[in-house]
ROBALUM-986141 format. One record per residue (C-alpha): residue in three letters; x, y, z. Coordinates in steps of 0.2 Angstrom, whole numbers, padded with zeros to 4 digits, always signed. Each point is the difference from the previous one (the first is absolute). Layout:
% ROBALUM-986141
ALAXYZ;...
//
This chain:
% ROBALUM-986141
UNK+0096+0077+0077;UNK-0011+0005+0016;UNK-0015+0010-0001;UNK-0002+0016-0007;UNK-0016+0011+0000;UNK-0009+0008-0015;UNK-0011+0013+0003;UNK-0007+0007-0015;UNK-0009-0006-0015;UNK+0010+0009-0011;UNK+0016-0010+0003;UNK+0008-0009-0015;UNK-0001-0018+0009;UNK-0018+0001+0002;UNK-0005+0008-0015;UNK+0012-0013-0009;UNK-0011-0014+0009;UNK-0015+0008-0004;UNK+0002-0001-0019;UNK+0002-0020+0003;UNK-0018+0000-0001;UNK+0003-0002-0019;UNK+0007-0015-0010;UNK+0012+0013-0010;UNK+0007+0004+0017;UNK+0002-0018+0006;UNK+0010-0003-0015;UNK+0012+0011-0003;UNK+0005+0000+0020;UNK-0002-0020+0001;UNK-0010+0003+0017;UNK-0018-0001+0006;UNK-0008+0006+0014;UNK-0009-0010+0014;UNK-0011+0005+0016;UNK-0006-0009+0015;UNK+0006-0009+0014;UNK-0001-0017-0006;UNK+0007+0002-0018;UNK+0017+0010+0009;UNK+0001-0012+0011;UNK+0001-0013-0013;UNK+0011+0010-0010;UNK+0014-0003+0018;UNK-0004-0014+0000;UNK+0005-0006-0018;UNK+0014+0011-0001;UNK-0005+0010-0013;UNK+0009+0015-0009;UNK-0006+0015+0013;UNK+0004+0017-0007;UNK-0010+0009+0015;UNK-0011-0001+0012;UNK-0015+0013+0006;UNK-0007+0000+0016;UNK-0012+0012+0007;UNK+0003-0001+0022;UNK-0021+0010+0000;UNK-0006-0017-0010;UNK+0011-0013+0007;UNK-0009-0005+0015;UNK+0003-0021-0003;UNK+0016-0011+0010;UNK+0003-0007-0013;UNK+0001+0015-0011;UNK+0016+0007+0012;UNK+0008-0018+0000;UNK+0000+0002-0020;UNK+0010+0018+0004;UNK+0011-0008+0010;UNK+0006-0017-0011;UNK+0002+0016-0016;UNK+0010+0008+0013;UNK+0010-0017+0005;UNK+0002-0002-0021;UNK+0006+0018-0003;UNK-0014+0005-0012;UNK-0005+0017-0003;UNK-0013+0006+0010;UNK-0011+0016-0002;UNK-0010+0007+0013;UNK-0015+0010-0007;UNK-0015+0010+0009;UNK-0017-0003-0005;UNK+0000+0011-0013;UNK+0014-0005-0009;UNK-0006-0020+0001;UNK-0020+0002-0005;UNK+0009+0007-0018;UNK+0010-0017+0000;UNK-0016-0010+0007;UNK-0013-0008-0012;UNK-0008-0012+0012;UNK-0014+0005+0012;UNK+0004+0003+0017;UNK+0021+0000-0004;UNK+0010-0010+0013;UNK+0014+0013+0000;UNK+0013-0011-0009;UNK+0004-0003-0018;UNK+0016-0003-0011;UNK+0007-0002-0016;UNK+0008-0015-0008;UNK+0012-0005-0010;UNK-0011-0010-0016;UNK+0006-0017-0001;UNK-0001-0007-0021;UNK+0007-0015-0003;UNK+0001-0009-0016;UNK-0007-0015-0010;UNK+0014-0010+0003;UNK-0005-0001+0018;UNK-0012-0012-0004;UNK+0013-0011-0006;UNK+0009+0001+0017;UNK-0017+0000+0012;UNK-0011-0015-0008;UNK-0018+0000+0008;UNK-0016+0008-0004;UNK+0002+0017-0009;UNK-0016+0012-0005;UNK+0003+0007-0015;UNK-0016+0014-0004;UNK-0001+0009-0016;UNK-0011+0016-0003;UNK-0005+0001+0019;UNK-0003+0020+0002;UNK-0008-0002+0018;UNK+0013+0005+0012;UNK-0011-0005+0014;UNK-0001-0018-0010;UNK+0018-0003-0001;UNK+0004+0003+0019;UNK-0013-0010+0003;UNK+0006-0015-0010;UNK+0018+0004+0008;UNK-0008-0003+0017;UNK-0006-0015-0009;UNK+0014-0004-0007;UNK+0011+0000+0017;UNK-0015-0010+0015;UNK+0002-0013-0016;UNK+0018-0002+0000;UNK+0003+0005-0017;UNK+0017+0006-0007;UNK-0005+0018-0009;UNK-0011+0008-0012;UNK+0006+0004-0017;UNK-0008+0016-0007;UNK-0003-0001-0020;UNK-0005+0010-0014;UNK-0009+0016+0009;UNK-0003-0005+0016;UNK-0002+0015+0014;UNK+0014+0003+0014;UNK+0006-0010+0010;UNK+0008+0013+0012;UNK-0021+0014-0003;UNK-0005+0004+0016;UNK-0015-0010+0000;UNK+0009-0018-0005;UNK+0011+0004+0014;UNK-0013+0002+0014;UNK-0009-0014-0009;UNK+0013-0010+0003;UNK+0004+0002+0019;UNK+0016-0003-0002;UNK+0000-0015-0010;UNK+0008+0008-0013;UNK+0017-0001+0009;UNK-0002-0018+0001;UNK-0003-0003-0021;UNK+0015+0004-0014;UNK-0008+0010-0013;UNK+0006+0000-0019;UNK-0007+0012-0013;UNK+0002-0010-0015;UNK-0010-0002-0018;UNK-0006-0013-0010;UNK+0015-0002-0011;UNK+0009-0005+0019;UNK-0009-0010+0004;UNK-0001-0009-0015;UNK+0017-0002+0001;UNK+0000-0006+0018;UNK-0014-0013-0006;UNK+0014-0009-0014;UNK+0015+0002+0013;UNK-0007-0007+0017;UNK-0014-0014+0003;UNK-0013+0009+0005;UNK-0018-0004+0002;UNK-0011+0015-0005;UNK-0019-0003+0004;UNK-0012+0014-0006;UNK-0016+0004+0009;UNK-0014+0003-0012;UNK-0017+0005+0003;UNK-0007-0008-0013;UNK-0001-0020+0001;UNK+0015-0010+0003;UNK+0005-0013+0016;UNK-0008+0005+0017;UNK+0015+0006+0010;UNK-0003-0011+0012;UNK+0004-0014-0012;UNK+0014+0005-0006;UNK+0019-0007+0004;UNK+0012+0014+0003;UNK+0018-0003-0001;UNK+0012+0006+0014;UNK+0007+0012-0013;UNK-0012+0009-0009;UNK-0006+0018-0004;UNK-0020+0004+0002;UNK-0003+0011-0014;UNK-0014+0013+0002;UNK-0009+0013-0011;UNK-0009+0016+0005;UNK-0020-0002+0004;UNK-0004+0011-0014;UNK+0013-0010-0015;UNK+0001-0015+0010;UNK+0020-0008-0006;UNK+0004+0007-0018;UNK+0001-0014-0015;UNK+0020+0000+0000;UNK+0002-0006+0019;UNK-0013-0014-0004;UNK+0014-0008-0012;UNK+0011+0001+0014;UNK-0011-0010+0012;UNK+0002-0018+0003;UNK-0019-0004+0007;UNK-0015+0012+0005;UNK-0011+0002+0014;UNK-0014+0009+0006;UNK-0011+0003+0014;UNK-0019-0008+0001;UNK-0014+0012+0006;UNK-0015-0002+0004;UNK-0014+0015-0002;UNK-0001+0014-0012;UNK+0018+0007+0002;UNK+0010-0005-0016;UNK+0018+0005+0010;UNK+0007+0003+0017;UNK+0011+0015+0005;UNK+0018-0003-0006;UNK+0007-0001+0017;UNK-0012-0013+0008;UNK+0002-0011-0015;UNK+0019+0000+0002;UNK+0001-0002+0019;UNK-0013-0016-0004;UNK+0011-0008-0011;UNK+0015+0006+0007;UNK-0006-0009+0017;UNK-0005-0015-0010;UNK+0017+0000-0010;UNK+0007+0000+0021;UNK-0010-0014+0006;UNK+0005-0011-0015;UNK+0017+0004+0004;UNK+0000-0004+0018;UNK-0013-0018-0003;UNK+0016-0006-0010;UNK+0013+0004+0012;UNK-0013-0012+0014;UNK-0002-0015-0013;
//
């Protein structure tokens, strides 16, 4: 498509893109929007869905920021060139690298995780957007095969999960589902769910996870709700030392995530 230039905050594109800020938005258009080098960058590089891309030439002073340009150019994306004015009302990081884009949001389904055996996250209740990108980042250094987003669990595509997740996001399949899916998936497939308490159970270091499983976590507040215990075929928590009674939800995925990984790769060396 080339590159064509946008001058005014007032056009439709980028008042369109603007209102992508809210989940309403996101859903009806099935796109989200993203900012930064990096996370662009990783966007190419995956061959996402690109709609468009934003650039500002005044804030896009970096190599590798034009070389990005040129590969959207090469792949025939549609590419907006803004002035600074028009980009700061698309910018919500601090000190903006002058390039941004909106993508194409990729759902998939349960059944996926008949067809992608491996370690799955499935969080229920988690209302943290900066938690869940977090745990997709998580989720993705750790090998895992996608998170599975239950019950009412914040956005996968909020701004704040996306930036969380550097990118990782790209790299995880993502399914909106609820319990009554789940609990379906659980009679259909054999698959080992392990639920992480906070409360008393076996040290998640202790524990023997299978190659295909689902680590089932709860919000900090809630913790994982009655119903999804029945689902779980063994629990595990993390011991503390110290007057904190719980760790950020994040951290305590990413430790058992990793621990889950190094399980994992131990078997593959025996």
């Amino acid at each position: 498509m080339g590159i064509r230039k946008i001058a005014s905050p007032a056009n439709t594109l980028i008042k369109t893109t603007r209102k992508l800020f809210l989940r309403k938005h996101r859903q009806a258009e099935n796109v989200f929007f993203i900012e930064g080098l990096r996370i662009v960058g990783e966007a190419l590089r995956t061959r996402q869905e690109i709609r468009h891309i934003f650039f500002c030439p005044e804030m896009l002073t970096s190599e590798f920021g034009h070389e990005l340009i040129a590969e959207a150019e090469q792949m025939g994306l549609d590419i907006i060139e803004t002035n600074k004015e028009v980009f700061n009302t698309l910018a919500q990081k601090e000190n903006p690298q002058g390039m941004a884009a909106v993508v194409a949001a990729r759902e998939d389904v349960i059944n996926s995780i008949d067809r992608h055996p491996g370690v799955w996250i499935g969080l229920v209740g988690i209302q943290d957007p900066g938690n869940l990108g977090s745990i997709m980042r998580s989720a993705d250094a750790s090998g895992s095969r996608g998170i599975i987003l239950l019950e009412n669990t914040t956005d996968a595509w909020h701004p704040t999960a996306v930036r969380a997740s550097m990118g990782a996001m790209f790299n995880q399949r993502i399914i909106l589902a609820d319990y009554e899916e789940l609990r379906t998936l659980k009679g259909r497939v054999a698959v080992h769910m392990v639920g992480a308490l906070s409360q008393t159970a076996q040290s998640y270091r202790r524990y023997n996870y299978p190659q295909n499983m689902i680590l089932l976590l709860g919000s900090e507040q809630k913790g994982l709700p009655q119903q999804y215990t029945v689902l779980c075929d063994g629990f595990i928590h993390i011991p503390m030392k110290g007057s904190a009674d719980s760790l950020n939800l994040a951290n305590a995925a990413s430790i058992i995530l990793f621990e889950i990984m190094y399980q994992h790769e131990r078997k593959k060396d025996d």
